[in-house]
N, C-alpha and C positions, 0 to 999 in steps of 0.2 A: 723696904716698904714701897707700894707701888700704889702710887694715885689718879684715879680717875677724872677728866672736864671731861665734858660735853660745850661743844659753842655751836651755836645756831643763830641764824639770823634771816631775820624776815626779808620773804622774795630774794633771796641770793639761795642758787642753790651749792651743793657739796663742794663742786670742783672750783669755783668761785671764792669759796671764804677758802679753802685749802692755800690757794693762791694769794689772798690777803695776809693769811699765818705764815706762808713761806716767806713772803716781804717779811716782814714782821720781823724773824727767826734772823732774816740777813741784816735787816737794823739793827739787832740786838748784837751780833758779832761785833766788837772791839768796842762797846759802849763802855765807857766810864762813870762813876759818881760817885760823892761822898758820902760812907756812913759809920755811924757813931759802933765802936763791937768792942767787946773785953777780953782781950790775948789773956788767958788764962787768969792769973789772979790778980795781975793788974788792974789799976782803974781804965775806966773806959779810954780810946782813943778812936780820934777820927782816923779812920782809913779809906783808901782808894780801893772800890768796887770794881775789878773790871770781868767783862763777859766775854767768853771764849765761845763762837758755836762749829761744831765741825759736823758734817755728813756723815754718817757711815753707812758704806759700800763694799761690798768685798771684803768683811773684813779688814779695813782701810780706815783713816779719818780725813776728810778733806777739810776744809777751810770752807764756810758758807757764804760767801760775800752775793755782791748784789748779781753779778755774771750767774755764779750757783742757782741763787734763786730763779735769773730767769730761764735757766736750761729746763731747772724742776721743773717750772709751769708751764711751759711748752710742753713737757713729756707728759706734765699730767693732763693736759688739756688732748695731747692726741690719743690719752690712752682710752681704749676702749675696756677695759678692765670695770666691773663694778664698785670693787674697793680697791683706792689709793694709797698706797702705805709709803711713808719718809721714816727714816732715822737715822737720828742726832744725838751727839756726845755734848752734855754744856756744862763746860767747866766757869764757875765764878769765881777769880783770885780776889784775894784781899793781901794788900801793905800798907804799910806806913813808913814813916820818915819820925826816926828821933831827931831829940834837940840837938843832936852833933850830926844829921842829916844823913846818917845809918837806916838804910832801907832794909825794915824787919815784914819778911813775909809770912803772914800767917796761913792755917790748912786751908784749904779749898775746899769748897763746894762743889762735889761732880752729881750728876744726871744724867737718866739715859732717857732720851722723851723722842716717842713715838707717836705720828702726826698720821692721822687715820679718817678715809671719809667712811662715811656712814649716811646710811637713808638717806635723813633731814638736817646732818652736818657734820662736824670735826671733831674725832676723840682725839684729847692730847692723855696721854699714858705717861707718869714718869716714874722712873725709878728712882730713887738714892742710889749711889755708885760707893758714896764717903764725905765725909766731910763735916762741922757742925749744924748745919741747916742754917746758918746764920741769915741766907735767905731761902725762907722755910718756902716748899712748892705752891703755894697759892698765890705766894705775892709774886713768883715767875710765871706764872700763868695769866695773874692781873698785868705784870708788864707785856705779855707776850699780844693779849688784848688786844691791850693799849693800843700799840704799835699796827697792830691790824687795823684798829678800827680805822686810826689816821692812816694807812696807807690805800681805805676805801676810799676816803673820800669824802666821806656822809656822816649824816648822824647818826643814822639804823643803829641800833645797838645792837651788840653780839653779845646772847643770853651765854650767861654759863653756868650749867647742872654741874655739882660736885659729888660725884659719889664717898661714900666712905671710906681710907684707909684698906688698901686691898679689896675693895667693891667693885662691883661694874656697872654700869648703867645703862640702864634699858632702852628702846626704839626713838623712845621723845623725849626731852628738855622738861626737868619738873620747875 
């Protein structure tokens, strides 16, 4: 299943919020948090979220740290290209720790999310790769936001258009 944003933001133009999303993308690598998930037919247990983001190049997976990001936006800032294209492997682990302190890791969450300028702003593209959705693609998309927004600076919001399941989305932000 592959899901369409759109994010745009007033007076920033493409290569600018691409550059906020790249920050973004390298915050998100090795972030951790807790959330409540149901290993199969047990009852709920707190587990530890953590976020993997790697590049891909060449057929390759790099590690996205903050160094990555800012090589990216150097390159994308001198590219003279009209559209900018990134891609990214994001895996989300999940474990937990039983009462005898037995670390049980449950499936993961993988994504393939492609970072795309366009006209009036940023497609993020992602696919499912595997895993149960236990964080389903919008609320990665809301984190990936987030993280941009605070790394502008501002308050400006970054609108974001969601097309349909397998949709695309047109020239502008509805």
């Amino acid at each position: 299943m592959r899901y369409v944003f759109k994010l745009v933001r007033d007076r920033t133009g493409p290569v600018k919020l691409l550059s906020y999303v790249l920050v973004a993308l390298s915050r998100l690598n090795g972030f951790t948090d807790r959330m409540l998930v149901r290993p199969g037919h047990a009852p709920p247990v707190r587990a530890t979220r953590e976020f993997v983001v790697a590049r891909l190049a060449a057929d390759r997976e790099f590690l996205f740290d903050s160094g990555a990001a800012l090589s990216a936006i150097y390159a994308a800032r001198q590219s003279e290209e009209p559209t900018i294209e990134f891609r990214f492997r994001v895996t989300i682990k999940y474990y937990y720790r039983t009462d005898r302190g037995r670390i049980i890791t449950l499936r993961y969450d993988r994504y393939d999310l492609t970072v795309r300028t366009v006209e009036d702003g940023v497609l993020l593209e992602l696919s499912m790769l595997g895993g149960l959705s236990r964080t389903d693609p919008t609320s990665l998309v809301d984190m990936i936001v987030e993280e941009a927004r605070s790394a502008s600076g501002s308050t400006v919001p970054i609108i974001v258009a969601v097309a349909p399941p397998g949709g695309t989305l047109g020239g502008s932000a509805r």
